[in-house]
N, C-alpha and C positions, 0 to 999 in steps of 0.2 A: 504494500500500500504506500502510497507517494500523498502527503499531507500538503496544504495550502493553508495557513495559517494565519493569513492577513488575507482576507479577500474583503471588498467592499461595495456597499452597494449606494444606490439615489435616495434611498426612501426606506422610512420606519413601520410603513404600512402593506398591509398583507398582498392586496390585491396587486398593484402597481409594482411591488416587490417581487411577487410571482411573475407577472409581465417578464420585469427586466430582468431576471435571471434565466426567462424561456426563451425570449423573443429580442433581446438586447433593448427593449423600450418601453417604459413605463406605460406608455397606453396601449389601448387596448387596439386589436386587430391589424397588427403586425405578424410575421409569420414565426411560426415556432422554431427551434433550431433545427428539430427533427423532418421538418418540413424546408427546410434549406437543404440539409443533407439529398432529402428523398428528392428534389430538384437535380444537383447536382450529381450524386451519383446513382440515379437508378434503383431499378427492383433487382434482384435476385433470382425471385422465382416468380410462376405464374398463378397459384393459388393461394396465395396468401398476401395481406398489403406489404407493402414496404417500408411499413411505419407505423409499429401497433401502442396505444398505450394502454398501459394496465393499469384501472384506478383502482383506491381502498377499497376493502370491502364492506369499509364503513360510510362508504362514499366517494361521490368527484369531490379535487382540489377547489379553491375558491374561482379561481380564474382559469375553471376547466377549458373551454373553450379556448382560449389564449394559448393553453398551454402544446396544444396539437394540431390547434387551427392554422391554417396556410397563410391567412390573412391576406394580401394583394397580390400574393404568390399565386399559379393555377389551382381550382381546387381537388385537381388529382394528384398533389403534395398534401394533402390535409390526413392526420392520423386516422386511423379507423380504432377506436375504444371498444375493447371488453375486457373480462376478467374470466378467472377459472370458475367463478361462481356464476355468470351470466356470459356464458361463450356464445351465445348463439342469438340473434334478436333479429325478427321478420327476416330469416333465412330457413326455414322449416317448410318441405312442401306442404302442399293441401293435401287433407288425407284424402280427397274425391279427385285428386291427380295422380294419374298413373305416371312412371317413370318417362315414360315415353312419349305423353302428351306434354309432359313437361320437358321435356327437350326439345322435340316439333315446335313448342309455341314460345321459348327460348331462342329457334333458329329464324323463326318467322321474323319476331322481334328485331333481333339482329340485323336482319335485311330491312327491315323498315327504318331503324335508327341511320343506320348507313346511309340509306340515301335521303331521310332529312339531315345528317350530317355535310351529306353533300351541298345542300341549298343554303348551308351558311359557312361555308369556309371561314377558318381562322376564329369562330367562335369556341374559348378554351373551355368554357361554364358547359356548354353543352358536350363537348369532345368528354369533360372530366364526368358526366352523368351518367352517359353511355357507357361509357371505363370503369364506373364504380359499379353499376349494374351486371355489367358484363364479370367481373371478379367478382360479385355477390353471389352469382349463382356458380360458379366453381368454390366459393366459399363454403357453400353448402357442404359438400365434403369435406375441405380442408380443415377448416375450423371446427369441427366436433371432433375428429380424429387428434390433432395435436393438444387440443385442450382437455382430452379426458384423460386424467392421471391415473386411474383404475389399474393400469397395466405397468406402474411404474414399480418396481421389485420395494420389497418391504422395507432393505434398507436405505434406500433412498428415503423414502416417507420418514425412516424414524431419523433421519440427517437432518430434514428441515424442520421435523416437527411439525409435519403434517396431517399429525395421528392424534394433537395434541388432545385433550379436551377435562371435561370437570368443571369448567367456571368460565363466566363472557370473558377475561382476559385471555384464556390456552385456548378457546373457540374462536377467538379475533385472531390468539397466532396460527393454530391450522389453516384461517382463512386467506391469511395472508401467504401463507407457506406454501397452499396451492399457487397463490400467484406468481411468487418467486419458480417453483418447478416450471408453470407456462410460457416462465421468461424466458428459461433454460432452453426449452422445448421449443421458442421461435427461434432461438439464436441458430438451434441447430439447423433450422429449415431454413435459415437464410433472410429471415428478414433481417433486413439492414441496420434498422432503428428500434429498441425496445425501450417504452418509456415508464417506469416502475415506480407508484406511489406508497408513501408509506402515512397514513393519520392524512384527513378527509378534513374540508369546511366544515363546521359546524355552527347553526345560529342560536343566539340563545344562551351564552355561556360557554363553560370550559368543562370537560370529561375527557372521558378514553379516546374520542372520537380524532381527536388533535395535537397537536405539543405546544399550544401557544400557553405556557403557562405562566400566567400570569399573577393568577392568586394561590395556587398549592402547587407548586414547581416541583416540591420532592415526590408526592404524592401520585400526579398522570405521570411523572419520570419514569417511576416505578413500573408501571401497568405499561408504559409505552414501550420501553425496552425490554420488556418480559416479549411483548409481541414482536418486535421488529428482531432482535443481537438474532438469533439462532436460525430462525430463515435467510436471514441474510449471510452471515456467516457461510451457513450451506450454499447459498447459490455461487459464490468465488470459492469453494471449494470444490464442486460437482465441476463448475467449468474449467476447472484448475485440470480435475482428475481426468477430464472428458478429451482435454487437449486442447478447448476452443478458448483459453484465456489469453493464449499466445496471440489471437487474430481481432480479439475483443477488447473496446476500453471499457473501464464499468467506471461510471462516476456516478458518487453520490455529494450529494449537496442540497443545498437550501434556498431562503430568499434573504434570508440575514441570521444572525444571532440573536443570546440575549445581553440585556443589561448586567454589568458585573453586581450588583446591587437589588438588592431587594427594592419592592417597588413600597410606595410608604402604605400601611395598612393592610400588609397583602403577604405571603410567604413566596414570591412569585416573583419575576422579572419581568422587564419590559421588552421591547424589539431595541435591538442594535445592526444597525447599518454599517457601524464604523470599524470592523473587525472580528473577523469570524471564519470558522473554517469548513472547507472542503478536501474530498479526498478522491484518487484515481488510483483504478489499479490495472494492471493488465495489458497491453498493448502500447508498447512503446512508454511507459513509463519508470522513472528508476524506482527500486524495488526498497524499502525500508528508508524513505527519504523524505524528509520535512522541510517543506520553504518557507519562508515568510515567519513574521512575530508583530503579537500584539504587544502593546504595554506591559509593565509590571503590574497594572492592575484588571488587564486584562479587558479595557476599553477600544483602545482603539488600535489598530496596525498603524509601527512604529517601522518596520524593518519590510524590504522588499514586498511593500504596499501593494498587490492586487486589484485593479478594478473587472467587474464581469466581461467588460471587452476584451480584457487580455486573456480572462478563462476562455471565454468563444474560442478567441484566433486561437490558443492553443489548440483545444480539441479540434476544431477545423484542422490543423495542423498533422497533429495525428491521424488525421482520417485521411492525411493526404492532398488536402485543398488548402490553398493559400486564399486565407480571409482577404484579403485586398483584390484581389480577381472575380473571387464568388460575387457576381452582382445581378439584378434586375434592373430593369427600366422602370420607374413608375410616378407618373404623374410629372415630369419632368428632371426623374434622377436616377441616377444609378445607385439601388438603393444596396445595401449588405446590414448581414447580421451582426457588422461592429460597427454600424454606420463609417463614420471616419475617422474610428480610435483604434485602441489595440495593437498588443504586442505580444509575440510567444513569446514564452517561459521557458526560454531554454534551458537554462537552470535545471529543470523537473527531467527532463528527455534524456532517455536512456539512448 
């Protein structure tokens, strides 16, 4: 694992915070990174997207949309969402369709889309409707096969702790444990992008559901790493052992930190912008290596400062793309995922 120890961000606030660490900009419908990537470098295969994300099973992020939407990008860059708990959604045939009338009226379709394709050349909205369509129904198959862990040998299950149960925290980690195993299980198929959430939006207050703790910090800490350490743990282990760590970056990260400081009236901290860390592991990164420092009080990054444009071009980097070339045209710009900032980390690069 390769540490980032100063990373920093715009904003103390959730929503805008999740923006900028997905989409390099605080507002909203901008395109995701995962949906840059799936621009630039393509699919992999033909049954499955290019670009799946996995949300909690306690929920979508706050800025779900944001976080896998293409934004002014085509919307055949835009993530396709599920999870091991809901794999499949209006992809199921009709039980009064036979196999066959469902492929006939599949190929009909096909030919009719084509040639209203034809009558509007260079329309992307419509090219990316067809395309989604067209991969929905080969999804039919793909996606219930790779998503069902039934046939995953016993000791894999008991690795993530996907057997967990006795109480809603060890049922939140089973549930989450499937997820991690699905993530595994695209990687091997080839999807390009797997975007893997851990604690969901929640309105109303603070529980298991999030980690924004603000008024009992030790207390959802507790419950929240009982759910996450050991799924996670397992899935860099399983791709460790499986060979495919070598060809994979796994990063995990956030939208900020917290306050070094209790917040007044509360056992809880607040959001911190100004220092905070993330970690890479796996493809092309140095192996047991920590960058960057905050404060002695653990405030702000004091020492090779991070901002998220430099996280991007990094990973952009490792993937192979040089962030200052990756561009679109839009509305008069050639727009990128570090807009006009950023710098790789050599430092971290193995």
């Amino acid at each position: 694992m390769c540490f980032i120890h100063s990373l920093t961000g715009k904003t103390n606030t959730h929503g805008p915070g999740e923006n900028f660490m997905s989409t390099g900009n605080t507002l909203d419908a901008f395109p995701s990174m995962g949906s840059w990537l799936t621009y630039a470098l393509g699919t992999e295969n033909d049954t499955l997207p290019a670009y799946v994300a996995i949300p909690d099973p306690r929920g979508a992020p706050q800025s779900a949309g944001n976080f896998w939407g293409s934004g002014y990008l085509p919307a055949a860059f835009q993530g396709t969402d599920f999870n091991a708990a809901n794999p499949v959604r209006n992809l199921a045939r009709p039980a009064v369709a036979t196999p066959e009338n469902d492929r006939a009226t599949r190929e009909f379709l096909n030919r009719l889309n084509r040639h209203h394709l034809q009558r509007f050349p260079g329309d992307s909205e419509l090219a990316a409707r067809i395309s989604s369509y067209e991969l929905a129904a080969r999804m039919q198959l793909s996606v219930p096969e790779v998503s069902d862990i039934s046939n995953e040998p016993e000791h894999i299950i008991k690795l993530y702790g996907a057997d967990a149960a006795g109480n809603p925290v060890q049922d939140l980690k089973a549930a989450y444990a499937k997820n991690c195993i699905l993530a595994r299980r695209l990687v091997e198929k080839g999807v390009r992008f797997v975007q893997l959430f851990n604690g969901a939006y929640q309105t109303g207050g603070e529980g298991v559901s999030n980690w924004d703790g603000h008024k009992v910090l030790e207390e959802q800490y507790t419950k929240h790493g009982a759910v996450m350490d050991q799924p996670t743990a397992a899935l860099l282990t399983d791709l460790k052992q499986r060979g495919l760590l070598q060809d994979t970056l796994v990063v995990w990260c956030t939208e900020f930190g917290r306050m070094p400081t209790f917040q007044k009236g509360a056992s809880g901290r607040d959001h911190n912008p100004g220092g905070f860390t993330a970690w890479l592991a796996g493809a092309g990164v140095k192996k047991g290596f920590s960058y960057g420092a905050t404060d002695d009080f653990g405030y702000k990054a004091v020492e090779n400062a991070v901002t998220v444009y430099d996280f991007h071009a990094t990973i952009l980097d490792l993937l192979g793309l040089d962030h200052e070339r990756l561009t679109y045209y839009h509305n008069g710009f050639e727009r990128r995922l570090t807009d006009v900032h950023g710098h790789v980390i050599r430092d971290i690069l193995a």
